[in-house]
N, C-alpha and C positions, 0 to 999 in steps of 0.2 A: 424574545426572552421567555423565559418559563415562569415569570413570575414568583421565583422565590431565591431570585438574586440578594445576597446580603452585603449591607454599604462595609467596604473596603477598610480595615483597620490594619495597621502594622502588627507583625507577629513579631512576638521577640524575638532577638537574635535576626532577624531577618533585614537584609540588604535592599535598597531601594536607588532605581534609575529611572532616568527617560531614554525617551528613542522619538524619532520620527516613525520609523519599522523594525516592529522584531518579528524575524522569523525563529518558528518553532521548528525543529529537525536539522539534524547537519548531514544529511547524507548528498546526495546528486543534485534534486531537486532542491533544498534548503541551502547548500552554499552557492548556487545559482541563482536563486530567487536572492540572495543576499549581498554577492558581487551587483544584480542588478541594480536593484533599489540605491546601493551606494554612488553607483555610477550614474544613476540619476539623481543625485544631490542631498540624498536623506542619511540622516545620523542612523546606522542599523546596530543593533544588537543579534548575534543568533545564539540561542538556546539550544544543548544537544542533551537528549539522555544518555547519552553516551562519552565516547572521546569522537568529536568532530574530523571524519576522516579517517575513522576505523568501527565505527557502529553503521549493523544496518545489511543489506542485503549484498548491495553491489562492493560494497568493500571487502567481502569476503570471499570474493570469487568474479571470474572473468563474465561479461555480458556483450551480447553482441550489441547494435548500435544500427538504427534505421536510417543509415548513412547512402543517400540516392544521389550520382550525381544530375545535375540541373539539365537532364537533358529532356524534352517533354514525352518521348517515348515511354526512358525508362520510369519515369514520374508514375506515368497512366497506366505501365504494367505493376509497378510496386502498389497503389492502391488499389487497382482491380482486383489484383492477387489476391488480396485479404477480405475482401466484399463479402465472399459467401460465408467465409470460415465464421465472421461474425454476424452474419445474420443480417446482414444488410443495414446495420443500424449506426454506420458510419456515417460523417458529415463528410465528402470531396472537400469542402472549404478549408475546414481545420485539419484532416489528412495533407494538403497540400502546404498549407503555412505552417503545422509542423515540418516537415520534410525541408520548407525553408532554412528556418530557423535552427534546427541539427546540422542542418549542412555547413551553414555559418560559424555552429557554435564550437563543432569538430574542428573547423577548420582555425579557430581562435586556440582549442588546445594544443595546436600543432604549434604556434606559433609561441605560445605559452611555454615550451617544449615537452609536451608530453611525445613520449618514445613510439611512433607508431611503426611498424613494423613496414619492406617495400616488398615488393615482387621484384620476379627475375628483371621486369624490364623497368625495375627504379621506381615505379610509383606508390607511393604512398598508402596501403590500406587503412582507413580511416572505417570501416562497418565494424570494429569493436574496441572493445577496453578493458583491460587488464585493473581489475579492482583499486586494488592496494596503490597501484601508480599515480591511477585517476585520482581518486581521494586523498593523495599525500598533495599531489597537486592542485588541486580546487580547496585544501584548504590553506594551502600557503598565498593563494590568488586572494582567498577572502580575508584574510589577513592584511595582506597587502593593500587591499583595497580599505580598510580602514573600520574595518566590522570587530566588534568586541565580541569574544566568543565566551562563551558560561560553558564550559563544558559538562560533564557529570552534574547535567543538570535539568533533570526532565520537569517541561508542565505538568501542575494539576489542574489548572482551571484558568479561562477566560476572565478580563476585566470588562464591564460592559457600563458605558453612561446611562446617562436615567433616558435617552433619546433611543436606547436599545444598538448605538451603533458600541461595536469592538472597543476598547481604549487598553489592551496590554492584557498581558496576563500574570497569574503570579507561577512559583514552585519548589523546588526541595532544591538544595546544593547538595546532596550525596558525599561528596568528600571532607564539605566545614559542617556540615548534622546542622545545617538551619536553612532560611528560608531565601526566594529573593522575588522581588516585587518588580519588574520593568510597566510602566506606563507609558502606552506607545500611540500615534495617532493612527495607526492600521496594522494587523498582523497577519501574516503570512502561515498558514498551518502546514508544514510540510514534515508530518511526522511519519508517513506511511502508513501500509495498508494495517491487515488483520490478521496474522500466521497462530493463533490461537496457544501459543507457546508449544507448537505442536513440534519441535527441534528440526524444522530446516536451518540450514545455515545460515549464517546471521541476523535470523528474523527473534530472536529475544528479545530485543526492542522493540517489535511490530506488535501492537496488541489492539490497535484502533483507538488509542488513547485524543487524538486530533477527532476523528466522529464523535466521541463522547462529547468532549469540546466544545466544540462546535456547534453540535444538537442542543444543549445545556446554552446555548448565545442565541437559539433559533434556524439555526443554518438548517436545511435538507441535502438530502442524499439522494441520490440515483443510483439505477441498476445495481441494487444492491443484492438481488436475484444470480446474479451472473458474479457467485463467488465461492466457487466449488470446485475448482483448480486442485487435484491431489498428482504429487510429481512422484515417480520411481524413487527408492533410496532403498541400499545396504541397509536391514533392518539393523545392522550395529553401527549404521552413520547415520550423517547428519546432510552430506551432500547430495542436493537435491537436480543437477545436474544432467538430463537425461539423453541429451543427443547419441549418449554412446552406448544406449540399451538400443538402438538401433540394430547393432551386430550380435545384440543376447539373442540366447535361446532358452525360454520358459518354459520351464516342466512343475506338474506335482511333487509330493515327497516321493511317489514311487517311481519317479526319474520317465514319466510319461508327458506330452508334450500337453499345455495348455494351449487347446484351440482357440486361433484370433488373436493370439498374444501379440506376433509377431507384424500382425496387419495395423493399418492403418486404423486407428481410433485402438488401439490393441491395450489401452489401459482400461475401458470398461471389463474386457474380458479377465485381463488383472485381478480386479476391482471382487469382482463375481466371484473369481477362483480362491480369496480371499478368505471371503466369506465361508467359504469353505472348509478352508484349511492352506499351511504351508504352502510359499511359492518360491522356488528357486530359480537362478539367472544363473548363465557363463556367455561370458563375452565372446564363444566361440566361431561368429562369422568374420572376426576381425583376422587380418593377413599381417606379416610381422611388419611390412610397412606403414600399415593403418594403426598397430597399436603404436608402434614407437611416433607416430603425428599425435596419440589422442595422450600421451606423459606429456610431450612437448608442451600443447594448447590447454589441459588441462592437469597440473599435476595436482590439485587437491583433490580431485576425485578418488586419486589413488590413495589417499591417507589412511582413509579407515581398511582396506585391505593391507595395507603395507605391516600396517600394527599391529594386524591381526594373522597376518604369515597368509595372505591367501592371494592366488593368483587366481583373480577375474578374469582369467583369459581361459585359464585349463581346470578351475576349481568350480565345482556349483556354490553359489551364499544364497541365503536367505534374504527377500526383496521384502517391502514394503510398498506401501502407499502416504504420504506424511501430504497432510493437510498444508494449500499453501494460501488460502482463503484470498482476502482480499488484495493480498500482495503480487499474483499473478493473478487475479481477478479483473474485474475493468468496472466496479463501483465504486463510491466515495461522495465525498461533499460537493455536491451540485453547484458547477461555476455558470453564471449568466452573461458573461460577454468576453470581449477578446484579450480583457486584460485580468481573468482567473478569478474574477471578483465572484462572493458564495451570493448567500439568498440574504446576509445581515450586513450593515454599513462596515467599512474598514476593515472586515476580514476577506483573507484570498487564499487561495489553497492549489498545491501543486505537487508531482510529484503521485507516489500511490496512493496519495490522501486524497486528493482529486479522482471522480469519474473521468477514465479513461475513453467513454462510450465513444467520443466524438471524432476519437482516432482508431478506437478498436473496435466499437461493436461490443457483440457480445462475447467477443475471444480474443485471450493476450496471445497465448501462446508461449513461448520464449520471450527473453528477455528485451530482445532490438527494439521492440515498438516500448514498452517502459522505459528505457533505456533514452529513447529520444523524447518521449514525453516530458520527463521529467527536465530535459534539457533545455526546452521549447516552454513548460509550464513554469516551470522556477524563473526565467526569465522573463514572461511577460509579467506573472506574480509580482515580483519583484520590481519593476518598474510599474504596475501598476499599483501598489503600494505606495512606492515612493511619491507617484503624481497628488494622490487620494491625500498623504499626509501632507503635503506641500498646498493643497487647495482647504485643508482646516483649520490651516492656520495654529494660533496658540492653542496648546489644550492642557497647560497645565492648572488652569482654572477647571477643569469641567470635575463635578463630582463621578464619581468610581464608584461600581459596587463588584462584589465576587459573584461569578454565576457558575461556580460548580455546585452540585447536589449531592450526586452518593457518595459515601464514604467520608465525604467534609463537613459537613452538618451536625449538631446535635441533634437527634430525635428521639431516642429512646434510650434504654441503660443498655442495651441486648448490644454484647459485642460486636465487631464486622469480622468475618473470620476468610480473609480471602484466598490461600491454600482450600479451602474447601469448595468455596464458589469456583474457583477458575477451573479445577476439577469437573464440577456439575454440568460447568459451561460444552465443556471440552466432552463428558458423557454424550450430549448431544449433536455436537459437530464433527466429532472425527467418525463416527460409521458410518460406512458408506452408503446400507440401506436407508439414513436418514438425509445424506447430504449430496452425496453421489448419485443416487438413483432416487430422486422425489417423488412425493405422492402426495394428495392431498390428506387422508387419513392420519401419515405418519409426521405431515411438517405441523397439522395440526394436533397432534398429539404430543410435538416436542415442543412447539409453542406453549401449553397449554402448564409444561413444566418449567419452562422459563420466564414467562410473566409471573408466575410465582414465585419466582427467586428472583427475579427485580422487585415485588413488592415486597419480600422479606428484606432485600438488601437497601434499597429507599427508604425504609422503617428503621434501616438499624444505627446506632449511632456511629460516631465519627470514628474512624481508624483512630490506631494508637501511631504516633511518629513514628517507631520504627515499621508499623505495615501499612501507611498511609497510599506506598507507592502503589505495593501489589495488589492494595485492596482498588485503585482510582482504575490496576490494569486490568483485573477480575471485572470491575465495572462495564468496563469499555468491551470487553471480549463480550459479557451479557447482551450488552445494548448492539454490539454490531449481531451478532445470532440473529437476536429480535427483526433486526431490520431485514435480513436476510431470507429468512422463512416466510415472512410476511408477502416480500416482496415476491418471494418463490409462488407464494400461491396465488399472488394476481395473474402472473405469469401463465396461463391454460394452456401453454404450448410445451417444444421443444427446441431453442432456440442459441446457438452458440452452445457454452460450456453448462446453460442449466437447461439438465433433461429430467421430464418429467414421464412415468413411467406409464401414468394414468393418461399424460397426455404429450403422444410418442413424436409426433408431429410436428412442425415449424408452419404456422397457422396466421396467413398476411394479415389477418384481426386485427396483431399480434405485434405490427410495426412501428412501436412505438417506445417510450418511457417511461418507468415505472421509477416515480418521485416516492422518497418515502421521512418516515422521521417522527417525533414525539420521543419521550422515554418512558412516561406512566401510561400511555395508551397510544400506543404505536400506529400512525396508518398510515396507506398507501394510496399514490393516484395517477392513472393514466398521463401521458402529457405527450406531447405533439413532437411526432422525427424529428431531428434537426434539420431537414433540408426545409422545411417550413419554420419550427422555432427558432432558428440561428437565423436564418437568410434576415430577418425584419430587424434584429441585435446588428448587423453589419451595413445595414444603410442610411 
């Protein structure tokens, strides 16, 4: 705890329940973590800021799925494959029981009927999922299963006992303009990552509101370093979808090609040319077989040309680079054993709100290895929640107090103004010279501009109800920066997706974890590979 938790009183207007488990988030990971825990015997509640089932990344577009069949070859080519991309700082153990457990859990939505598409010779493609289907699906299964769903209804803050473990959290009802209180014997955080409200597609919701959380309960964070994922996009979209710049051809404004565009790692060069000035794309290596497969498999890629009368195939558009932070990133709240449990009693986290490190390294990449994580982590979450709440017994004796800080608190008369913070926030993370291409000079130099706007905004008083939300998300987007930069600079290498320009290198020093966390004095600290840290958790 931080020590300035305050005991727990009803807000007017405000709704009150218990739970055995409530999970926070309704996207992949949160109505799996929630099917879980119910089907292990606990009363679940789940919370969504959204509509449960249409909020969130994967519901708004197709994701492939790290769908392996059981056969031990392909097993040991599928996790070899990815070793180097992330920097070596994968666990074998949890690569593998993930890969379990998707396999399972794919083959439960089959069964469930979701629609998976066959090959010529009948069988079943199960390596992706079609958003909108997935999610219409796993929320009628959570349903089913016996979960009360709060929709348009995001947290602000944890409830924590005077023993400093989790006990529930509270938050806004968005559609009845009051509050609602769940008091639970463990909670599940599965709110996703950090998109900086940087307009990828369905990341409005993402704002690392579960970090703030979390950190405000005690929890830590890992590899938070390795959250600098910027994806291609129509700078007049929002689809951040990029397998199909594959077949672009990048030129300047004066229709000259950008060299390295086209190669492999060919968004640093992107990135670079940027910086510069204007960069244009046309899908022109595509053959008319390949385009009419890429309408087929993805047609909202085509939306925002569609609107705009432009054929990506024979037209040049204007690209971008859109920050997708810690949502194709592979940091988050630091889980200690095989049932997703953080660093504080009774909370568990899964999904993008969870370090990815243990299955990814220091690289997501696309969507399949997220895609099964969250499928694998909401699950064990989730029944480990349900276990934790069943072994505490009664808790509607234990005293509660709230342990959120920014924005919730009185401290001073000085407004909270968070249009302006999430702004300032975003000043500092979305260029590329600061976030893309690191250096020590300059991470410490944006540092040195957002510790002072965490201490102006920890100083300032409490949001007004109607900006309570955006000021808790302004919050969260500060506090995840903080963690980020910080952790960039222990980092003296170049390792996975954070490069560092001063230091170009991937450096075996370097093979390790970089735990981080605090909100008024942020810090960070080495900690031990998983093939050493984990192995001693599983015996």
């Amino acid at each position: 705890m931080t020590g300035r938790a305050e005991k727990l009183s009803a807000t007017a207007g405000s709704i009150e329940s218990d739970a055995d488990v409530l999970v926070l988030g309704g996207g992949p990971a949160g109505t799996w973590a929630a099917i879980s825990a119910a089907e292990h015997g606990a009363r679940v509640v789940l919370a969504d800021k959204g509509f449960c089932g249409t909020s969130g990344a994967t519901a708004a577009a197709g994701t492939g799925v790290w769908y392996i069949d059981p056969d031990p070859a392909l097993r040991e080519a599928a996790m070899a494959g990815r070793e180097k991309m992330g920097g070596y700082l994968q666990a074998r153990r949890w690569m593998a029981r993930t890969l379990d457990c998707t396999y399972a859990q794919s083959n439960r939505l089959a069964e469930w009927g979701y629609p998976y598409p066959v090959d010529d010779s009948g069988k079943s493609q199960r390596n992706s999922l079609q958003g909108p289907e997935y999610m219409r699906l796993m929320r009628k299964r959570t349903k089913a299963a016996g979960v009360i769903i709060l929709d348009h209804s995001p947290a602000l803050e944890l409830l924590v006992d005077d023993g400093g473990a989790v006990a529930g959290a509270a938050g806004l009802r968005r559609q009845k303009d009051d509050r609602w209180v769940v008091r639970a014997k463990a909670v599940v955080i599965a709110t996703g990552g950090c998109a900086f409200l940087s307009k990828t597609l369905g990341s409005n919701v993402l704002t690392g509101d579960g970090y703030l959380m979390g950190a405000e309960a005690g929890a830590e964070l890992t590899s938070m370093e390795f959250s600098n994922p910027y994806a291609i996009s129509a700078a007049f979209g929002s689809v951040t979808k990029t397998l199909f710049y594959g077949w672009a051809t990048f030129t300047y404004e004066d229709g000259s090609v950008v060299p390295g565009a086209a190669s492999k790692g060919g968004r640093s060069a992107i990135a670079r040319a940027l910086m510069q000035g204007p960069v244009y794309a046309r899908l022109d290596k595509a053959d008319e077989e390949v385009r009419r497969s890429m309408r087929a498999s993805q047609p909202n890629f085509f939306l925002p040309f569609d609107r705009t009368g432009i054929d990506p195939f024979t037209h040049r558009f204007p690209v971008t680079l859109r920050l997708e932070g810690t949502v194709r990133g592979t940091g988050g709240l630091r889980i200690v054993d095989d049932t997703c449990a953080t660093t504080v009693p009774g909370l568990y986290a899964a999904g993008d709100a969870a370090t990815r490190e243990l299955v990814c390294g220091g690289f997501t990449g696309g969507g399949s290895h997220n895609a099964a994580w969250a499928m694998s982590s909401g699950t064990w979450a989730g029944q480990g929640a349900a276990d934790y709440a069943r072994l505490a017994g009664a808790a509607s004796n234990r005293q509660v107090a709230r342990a959120g800080t920014v924005a919730l608190r009185e401290r001073a008369d000085r407004p909270f103004a968070p249009a302006q913070l999430a702004r300032a926030v975003q000043d500092e993370v979305f260029p590329y010279e600061l976030n893309y291409f690191r250096e020590a000079g300059r991470l410490e130099g944006s540092l040195e501009r957002l510790d002072a706007l965490w201490a102006e905004a920890s100083s300032a008083g409490a949001a007004t109800e109607a900006d309570v939300l955006r000021a808790r998300e302004a919050a969260a987007m500060l506090a995840t920066a903080r963690w980020m930069y910080r952790s960039g600079l222990a980092r003296k290498e170049s390792r996975g997706m954070h490069r560092r320009d001063d230091f170009p290198n991937q450096d075996e020093r370097f093979r390790h974890y970089v735990s981080a966390g605090g909100l008024d004095e942020v810090w960070t600290a080495p900690r031990t590979h998983a093939d050493g840290a984990y192995a001693e958790a599983a015996e």
